[in-house]
Backbone as CSV, one residue per row, in Angstrom:
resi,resn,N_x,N_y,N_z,CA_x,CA_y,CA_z,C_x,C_y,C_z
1,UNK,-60.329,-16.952,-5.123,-61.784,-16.874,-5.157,-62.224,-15.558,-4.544
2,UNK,-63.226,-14.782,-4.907,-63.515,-13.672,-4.590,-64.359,-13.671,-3.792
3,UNK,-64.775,-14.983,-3.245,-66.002,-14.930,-1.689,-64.849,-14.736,-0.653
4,UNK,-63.658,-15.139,-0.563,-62.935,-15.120,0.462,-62.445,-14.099,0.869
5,UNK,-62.609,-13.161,1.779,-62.212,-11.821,2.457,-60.557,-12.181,3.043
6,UNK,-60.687,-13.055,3.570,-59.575,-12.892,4.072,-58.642,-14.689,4.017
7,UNK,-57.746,-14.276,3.389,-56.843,-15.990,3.331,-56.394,-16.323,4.247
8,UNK,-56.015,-15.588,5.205,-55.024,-16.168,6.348,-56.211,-17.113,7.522
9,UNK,-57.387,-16.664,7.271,-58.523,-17.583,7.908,-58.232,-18.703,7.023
10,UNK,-58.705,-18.423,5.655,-58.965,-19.549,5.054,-57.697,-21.046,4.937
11,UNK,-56.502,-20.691,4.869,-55.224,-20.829,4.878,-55.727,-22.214,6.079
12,UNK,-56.056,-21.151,7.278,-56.169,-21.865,8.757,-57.014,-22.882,8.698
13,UNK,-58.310,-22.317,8.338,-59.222,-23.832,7.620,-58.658,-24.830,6.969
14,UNK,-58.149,-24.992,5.824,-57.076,-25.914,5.244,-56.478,-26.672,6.189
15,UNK,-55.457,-25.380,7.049,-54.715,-26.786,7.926,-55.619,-27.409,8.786
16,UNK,-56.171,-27.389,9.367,-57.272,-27.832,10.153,-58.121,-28.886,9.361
17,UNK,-58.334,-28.611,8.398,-59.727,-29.718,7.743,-59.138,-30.868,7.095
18,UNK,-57.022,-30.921,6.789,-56.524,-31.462,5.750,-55.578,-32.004,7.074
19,UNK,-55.273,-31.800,8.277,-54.818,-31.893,9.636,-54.402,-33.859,9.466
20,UNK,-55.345,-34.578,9.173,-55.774,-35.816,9.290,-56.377,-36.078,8.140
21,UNK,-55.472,-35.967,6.586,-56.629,-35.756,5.744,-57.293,-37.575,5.415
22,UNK,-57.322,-38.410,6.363,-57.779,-39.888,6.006,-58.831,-39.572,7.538
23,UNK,-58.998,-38.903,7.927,-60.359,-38.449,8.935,-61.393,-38.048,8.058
24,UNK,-62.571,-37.916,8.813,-63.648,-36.666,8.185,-63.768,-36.057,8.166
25,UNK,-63.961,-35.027,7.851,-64.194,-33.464,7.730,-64.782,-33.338,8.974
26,UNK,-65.596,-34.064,9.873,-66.460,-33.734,10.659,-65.391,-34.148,11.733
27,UNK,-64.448,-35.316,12.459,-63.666,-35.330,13.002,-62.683,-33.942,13.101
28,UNK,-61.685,-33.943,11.757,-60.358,-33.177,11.486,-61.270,-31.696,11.999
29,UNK,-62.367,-31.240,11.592,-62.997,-29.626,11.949,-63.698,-29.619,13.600
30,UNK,-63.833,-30.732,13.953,-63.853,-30.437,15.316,-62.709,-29.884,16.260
31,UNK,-61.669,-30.253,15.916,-60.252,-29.235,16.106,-60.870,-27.856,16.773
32,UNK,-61.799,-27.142,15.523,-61.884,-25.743,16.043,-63.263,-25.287,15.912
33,UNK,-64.333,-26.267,15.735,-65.745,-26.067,15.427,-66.686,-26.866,16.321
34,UNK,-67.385,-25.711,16.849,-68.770,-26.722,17.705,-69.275,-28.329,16.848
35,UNK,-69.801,-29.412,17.258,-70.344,-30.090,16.185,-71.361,-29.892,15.513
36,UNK,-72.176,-28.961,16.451,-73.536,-28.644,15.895,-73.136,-27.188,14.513
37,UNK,-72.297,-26.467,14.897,-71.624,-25.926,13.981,-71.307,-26.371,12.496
38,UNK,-70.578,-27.414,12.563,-69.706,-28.207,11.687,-71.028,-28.787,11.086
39,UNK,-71.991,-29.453,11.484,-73.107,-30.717,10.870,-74.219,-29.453,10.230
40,UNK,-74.359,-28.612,10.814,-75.340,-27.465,10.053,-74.667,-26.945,9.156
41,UNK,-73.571,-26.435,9.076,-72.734,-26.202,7.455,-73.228,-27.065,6.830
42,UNK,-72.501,-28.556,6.770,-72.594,-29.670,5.645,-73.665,-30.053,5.469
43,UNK,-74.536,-30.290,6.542,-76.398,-30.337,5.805,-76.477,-29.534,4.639
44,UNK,-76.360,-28.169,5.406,-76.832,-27.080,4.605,-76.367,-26.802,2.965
45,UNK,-74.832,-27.696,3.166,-74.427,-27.819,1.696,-74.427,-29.129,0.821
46,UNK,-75.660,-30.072,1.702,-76.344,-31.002,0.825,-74.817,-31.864,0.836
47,UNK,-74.053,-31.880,2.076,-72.805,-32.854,1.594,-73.067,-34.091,3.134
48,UNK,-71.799,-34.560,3.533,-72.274,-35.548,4.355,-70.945,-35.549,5.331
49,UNK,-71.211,-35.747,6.413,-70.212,-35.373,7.330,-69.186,-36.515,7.809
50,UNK,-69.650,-37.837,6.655,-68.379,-39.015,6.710,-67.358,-38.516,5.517
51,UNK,-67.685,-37.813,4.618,-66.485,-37.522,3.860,-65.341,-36.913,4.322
52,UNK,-64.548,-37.457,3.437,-62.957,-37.113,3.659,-62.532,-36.163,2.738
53,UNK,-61.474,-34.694,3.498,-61.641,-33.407,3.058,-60.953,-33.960,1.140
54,UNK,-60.170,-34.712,0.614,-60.395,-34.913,-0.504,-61.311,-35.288,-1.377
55,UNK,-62.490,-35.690,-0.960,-64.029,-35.687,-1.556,-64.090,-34.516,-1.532
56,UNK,-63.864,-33.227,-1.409,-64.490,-32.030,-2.078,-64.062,-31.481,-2.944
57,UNK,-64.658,-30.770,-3.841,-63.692,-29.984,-4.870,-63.545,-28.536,-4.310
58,UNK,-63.317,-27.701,-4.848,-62.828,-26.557,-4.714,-63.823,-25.727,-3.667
59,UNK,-64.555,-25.770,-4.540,-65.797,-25.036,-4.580,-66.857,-25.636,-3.142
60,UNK,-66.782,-26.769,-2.896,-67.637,-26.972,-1.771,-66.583,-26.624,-0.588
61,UNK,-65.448,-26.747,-0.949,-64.192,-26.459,0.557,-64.407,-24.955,1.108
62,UNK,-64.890,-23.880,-0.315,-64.665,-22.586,0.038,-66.422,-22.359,0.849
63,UNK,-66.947,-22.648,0.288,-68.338,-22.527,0.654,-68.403,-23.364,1.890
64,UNK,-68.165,-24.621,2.480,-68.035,-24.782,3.848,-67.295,-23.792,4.792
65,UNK,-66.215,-23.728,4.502,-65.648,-22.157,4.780,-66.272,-21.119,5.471
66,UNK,-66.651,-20.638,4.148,-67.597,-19.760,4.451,-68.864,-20.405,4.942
67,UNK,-69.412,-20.949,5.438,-70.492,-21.269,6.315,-69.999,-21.561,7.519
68,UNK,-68.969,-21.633,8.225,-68.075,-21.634,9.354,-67.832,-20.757,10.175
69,UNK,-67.606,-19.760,9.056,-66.930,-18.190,9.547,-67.366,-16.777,9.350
C-alpha cells in the first residue's frame, strides 16, 4: 500500500493488534497505545472498539495504522 512509509512500523502494528487475535483491537493495541489514543482512531474510522483484529479488512487495518502513528 502506498500510504505506508515505512513497514517495519507497520509489520510491528500487526504483531501487536493480531498478539491475541480472539481479543479486541482495543485490548491487543493497548500493548503500545494510550486508550484515549486507540478509541479516537476507531471513532474516527466509524469502526468499534469490541471488534476483533479479523473483523477488518485490509484497508481499515492500514488506515487505523495510520491514525496511530
Amino acid at each position: 500500500n502506498t500510504k505506508i512509509s515505512d513497514y517495519r512500523k507497520y509489520y510491528e502494528f500487526l504483531l501487536v493488534i493480531f498478539n491475541a487475535k480472539r481479543k479486541t483491537i482495543l485490548n491487543n493495541l493497548l500493548k503500545k497505545y494510550k486508550k484515549e489514543d486507540i478509541i479516537s482512531a476507531v471513532e474516527g474510522l466509524k469502526l468499534n472498539t469490541t471488534l476483533r483484529p479479523e473483523d477488518l479488512n485490509v484497508d481499515q487495518m492500514v488506515d487505523l495504522y495510520l491514525k496511530l502513528n
